[in-house]
Backbone as a chain_set.jsonl record, in Angstrom:
{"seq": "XXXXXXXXXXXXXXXXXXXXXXXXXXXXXXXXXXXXXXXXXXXXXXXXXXXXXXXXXXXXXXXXXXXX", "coords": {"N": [[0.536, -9.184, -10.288], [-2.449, -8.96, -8.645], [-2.851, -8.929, -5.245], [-4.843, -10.027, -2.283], [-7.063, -8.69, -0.745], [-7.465, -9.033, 2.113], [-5.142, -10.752, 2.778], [-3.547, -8.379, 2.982], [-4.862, -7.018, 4.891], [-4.02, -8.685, 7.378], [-1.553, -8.574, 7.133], [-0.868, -6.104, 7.931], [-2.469, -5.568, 10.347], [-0.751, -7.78, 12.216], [1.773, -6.184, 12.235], [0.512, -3.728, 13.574], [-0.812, -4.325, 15.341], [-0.137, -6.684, 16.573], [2.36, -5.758, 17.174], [4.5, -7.094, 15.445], [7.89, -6.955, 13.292], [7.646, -5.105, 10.174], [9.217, -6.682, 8.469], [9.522, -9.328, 9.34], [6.389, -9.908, 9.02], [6.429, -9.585, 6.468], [7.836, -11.842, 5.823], [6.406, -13.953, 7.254], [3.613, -13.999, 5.841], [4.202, -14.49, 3.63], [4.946, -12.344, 1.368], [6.814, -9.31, 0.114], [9.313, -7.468, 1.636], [9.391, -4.275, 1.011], [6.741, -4.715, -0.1], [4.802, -4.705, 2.677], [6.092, -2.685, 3.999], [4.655, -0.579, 2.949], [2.148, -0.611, 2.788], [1.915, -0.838, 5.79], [2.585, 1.756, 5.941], [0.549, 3.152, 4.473], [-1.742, 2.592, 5.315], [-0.981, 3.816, 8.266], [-0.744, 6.878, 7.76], [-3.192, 7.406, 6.401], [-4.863, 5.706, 7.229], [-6.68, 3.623, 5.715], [-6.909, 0.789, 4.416], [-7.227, -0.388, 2.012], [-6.056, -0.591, -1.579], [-4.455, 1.882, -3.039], [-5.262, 4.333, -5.237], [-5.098, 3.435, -8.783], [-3.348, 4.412, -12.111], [-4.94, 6.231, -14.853], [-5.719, 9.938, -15.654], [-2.486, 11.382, -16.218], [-1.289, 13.392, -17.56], [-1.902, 15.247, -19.196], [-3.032, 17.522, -17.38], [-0.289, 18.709, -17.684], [-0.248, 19.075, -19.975], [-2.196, 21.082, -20.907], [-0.951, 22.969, -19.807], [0.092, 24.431, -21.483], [-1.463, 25.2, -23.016], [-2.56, 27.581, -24.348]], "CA": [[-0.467, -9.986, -9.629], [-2.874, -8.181, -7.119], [-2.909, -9.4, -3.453], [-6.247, -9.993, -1.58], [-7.435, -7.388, 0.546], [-7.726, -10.092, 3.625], [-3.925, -10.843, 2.906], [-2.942, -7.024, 2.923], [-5.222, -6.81, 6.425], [-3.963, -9.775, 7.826], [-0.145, -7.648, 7.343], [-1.116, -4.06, 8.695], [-2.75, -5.989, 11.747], [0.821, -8.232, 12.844], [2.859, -5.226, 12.317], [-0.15, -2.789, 14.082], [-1.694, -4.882, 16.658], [0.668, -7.713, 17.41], [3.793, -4.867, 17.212], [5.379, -7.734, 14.544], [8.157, -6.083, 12.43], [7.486, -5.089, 8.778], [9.783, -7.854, 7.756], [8.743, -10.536, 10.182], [4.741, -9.82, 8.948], [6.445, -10.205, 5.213], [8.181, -13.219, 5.7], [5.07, -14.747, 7.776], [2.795, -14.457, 5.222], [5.087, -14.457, 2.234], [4.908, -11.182, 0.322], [7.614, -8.696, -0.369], [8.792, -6.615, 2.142], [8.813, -3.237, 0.646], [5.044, -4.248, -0.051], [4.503, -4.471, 3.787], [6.469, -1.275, 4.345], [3.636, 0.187, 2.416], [0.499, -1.3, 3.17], [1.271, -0.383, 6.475], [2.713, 3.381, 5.992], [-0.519, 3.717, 3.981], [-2.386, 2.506, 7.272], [-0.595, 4.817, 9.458], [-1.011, 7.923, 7.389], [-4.279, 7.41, 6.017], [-5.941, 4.957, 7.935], [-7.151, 2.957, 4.991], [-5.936, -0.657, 4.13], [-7.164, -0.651, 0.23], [-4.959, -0.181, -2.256], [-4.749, 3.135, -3.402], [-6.15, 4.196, -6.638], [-3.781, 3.63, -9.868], [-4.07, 4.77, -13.285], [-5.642, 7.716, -14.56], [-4.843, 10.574, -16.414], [-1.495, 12.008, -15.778], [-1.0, 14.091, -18.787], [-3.273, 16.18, -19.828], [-2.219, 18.901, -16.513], [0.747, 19.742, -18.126], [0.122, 19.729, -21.782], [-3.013, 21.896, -20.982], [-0.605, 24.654, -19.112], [0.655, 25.16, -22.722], [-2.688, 24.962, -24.569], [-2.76, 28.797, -25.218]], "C": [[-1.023, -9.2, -8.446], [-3.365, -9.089, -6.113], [-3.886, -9.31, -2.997], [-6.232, -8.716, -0.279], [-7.378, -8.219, 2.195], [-5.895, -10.344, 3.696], [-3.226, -9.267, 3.8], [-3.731, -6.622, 4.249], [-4.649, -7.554, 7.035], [-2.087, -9.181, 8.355], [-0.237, -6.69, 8.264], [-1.143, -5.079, 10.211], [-1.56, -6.801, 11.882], [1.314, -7.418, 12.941], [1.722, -3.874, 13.571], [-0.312, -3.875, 15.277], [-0.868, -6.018, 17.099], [2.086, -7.6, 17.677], [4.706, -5.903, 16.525], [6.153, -6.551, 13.696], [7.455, -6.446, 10.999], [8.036, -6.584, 8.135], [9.409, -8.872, 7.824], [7.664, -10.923, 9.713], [5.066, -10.396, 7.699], [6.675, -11.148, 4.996], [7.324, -14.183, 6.166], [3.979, -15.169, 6.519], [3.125, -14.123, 3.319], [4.687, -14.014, 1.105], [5.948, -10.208, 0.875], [7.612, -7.742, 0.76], [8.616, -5.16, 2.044], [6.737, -3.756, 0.648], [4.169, -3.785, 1.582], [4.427, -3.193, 4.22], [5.15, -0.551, 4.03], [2.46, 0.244, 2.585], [0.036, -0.488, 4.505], [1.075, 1.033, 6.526], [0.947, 3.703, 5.912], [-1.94, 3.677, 5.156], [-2.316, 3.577, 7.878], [-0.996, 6.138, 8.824], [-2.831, 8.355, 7.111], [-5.489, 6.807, 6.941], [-6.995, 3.709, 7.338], [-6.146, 1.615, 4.437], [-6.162, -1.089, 2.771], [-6.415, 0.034, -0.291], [-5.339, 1.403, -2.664], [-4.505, 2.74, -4.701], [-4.551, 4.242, -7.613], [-4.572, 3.738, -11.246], [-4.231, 6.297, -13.699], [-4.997, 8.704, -15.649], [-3.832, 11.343, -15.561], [-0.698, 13.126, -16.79], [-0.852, 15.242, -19.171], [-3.257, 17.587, -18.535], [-0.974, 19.484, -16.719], [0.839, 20.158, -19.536], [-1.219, 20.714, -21.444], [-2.746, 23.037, -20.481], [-0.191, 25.024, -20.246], [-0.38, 25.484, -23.606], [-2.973, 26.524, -25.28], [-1.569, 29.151, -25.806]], "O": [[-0.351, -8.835, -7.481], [-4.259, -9.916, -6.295], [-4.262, -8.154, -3.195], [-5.56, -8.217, 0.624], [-7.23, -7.615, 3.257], [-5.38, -10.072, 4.78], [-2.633, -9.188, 4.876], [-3.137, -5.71, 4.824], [-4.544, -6.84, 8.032], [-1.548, -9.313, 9.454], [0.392, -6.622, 9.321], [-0.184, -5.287, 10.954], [-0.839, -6.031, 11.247], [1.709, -7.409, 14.107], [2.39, -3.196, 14.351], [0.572, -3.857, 16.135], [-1.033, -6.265, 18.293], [2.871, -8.447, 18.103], [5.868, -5.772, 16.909], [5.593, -5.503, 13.376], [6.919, -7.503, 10.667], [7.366, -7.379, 7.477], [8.98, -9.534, 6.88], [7.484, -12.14, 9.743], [4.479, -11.43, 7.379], [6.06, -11.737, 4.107], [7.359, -15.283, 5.614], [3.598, -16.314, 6.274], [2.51, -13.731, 2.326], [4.249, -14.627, 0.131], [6.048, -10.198, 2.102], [6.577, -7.171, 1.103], [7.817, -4.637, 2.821], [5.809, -3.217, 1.251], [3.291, -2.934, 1.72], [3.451, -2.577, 4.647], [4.608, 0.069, 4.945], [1.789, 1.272, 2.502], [-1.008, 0.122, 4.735], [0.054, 1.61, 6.903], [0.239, 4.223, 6.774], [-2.748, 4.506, 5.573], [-3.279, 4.31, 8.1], [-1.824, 6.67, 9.563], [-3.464, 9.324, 7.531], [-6.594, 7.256, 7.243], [-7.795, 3.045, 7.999], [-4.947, 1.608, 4.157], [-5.489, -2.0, 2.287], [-5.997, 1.1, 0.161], [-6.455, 1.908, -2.545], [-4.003, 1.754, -5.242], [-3.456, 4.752, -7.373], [-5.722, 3.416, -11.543], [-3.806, 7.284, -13.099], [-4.031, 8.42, -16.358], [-4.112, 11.855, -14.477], [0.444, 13.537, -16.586], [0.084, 16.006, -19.407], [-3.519, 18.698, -18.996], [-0.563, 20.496, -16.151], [1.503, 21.011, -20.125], [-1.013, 21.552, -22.321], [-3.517, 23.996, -20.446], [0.011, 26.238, -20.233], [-0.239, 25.954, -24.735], [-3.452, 26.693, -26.401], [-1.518, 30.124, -26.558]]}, "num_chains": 1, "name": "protein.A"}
């Protein structure tokens, strides 16, 4: 099930701006707290609060180091 982007801001900011812990922010607005952990890391590192991209090919770079 994917999580609203207003939810997943609504996290980062308690744990960023109102110095709430990770846990505290998860149990507040009741989602998982590994997901928190992450939301915000991805915050702190990046600076971006959308999900990062999933999917994709993941393949096709290693069977193509054999292709000759």
């Amino acid at each position: 099930m994917a999580l609203s982007d207003d939810l997943r801001e609504r996290v980062v900011k308690a744990v960023v701006e109102e110095g709430m812990s990770r846990n505290a922010a998860a149990t507040r607005f009741g989602v998982s707290t590994p997901s928190a952990v992450r939301w915000v890391k991805r915050f702190e590192t990046s600076g971006e609060m959308s999900p990062a991209p999933s999917g994709g090919d993941q393949r096709s770079k290693r069977i193509e180091a054999y292709r000759e």
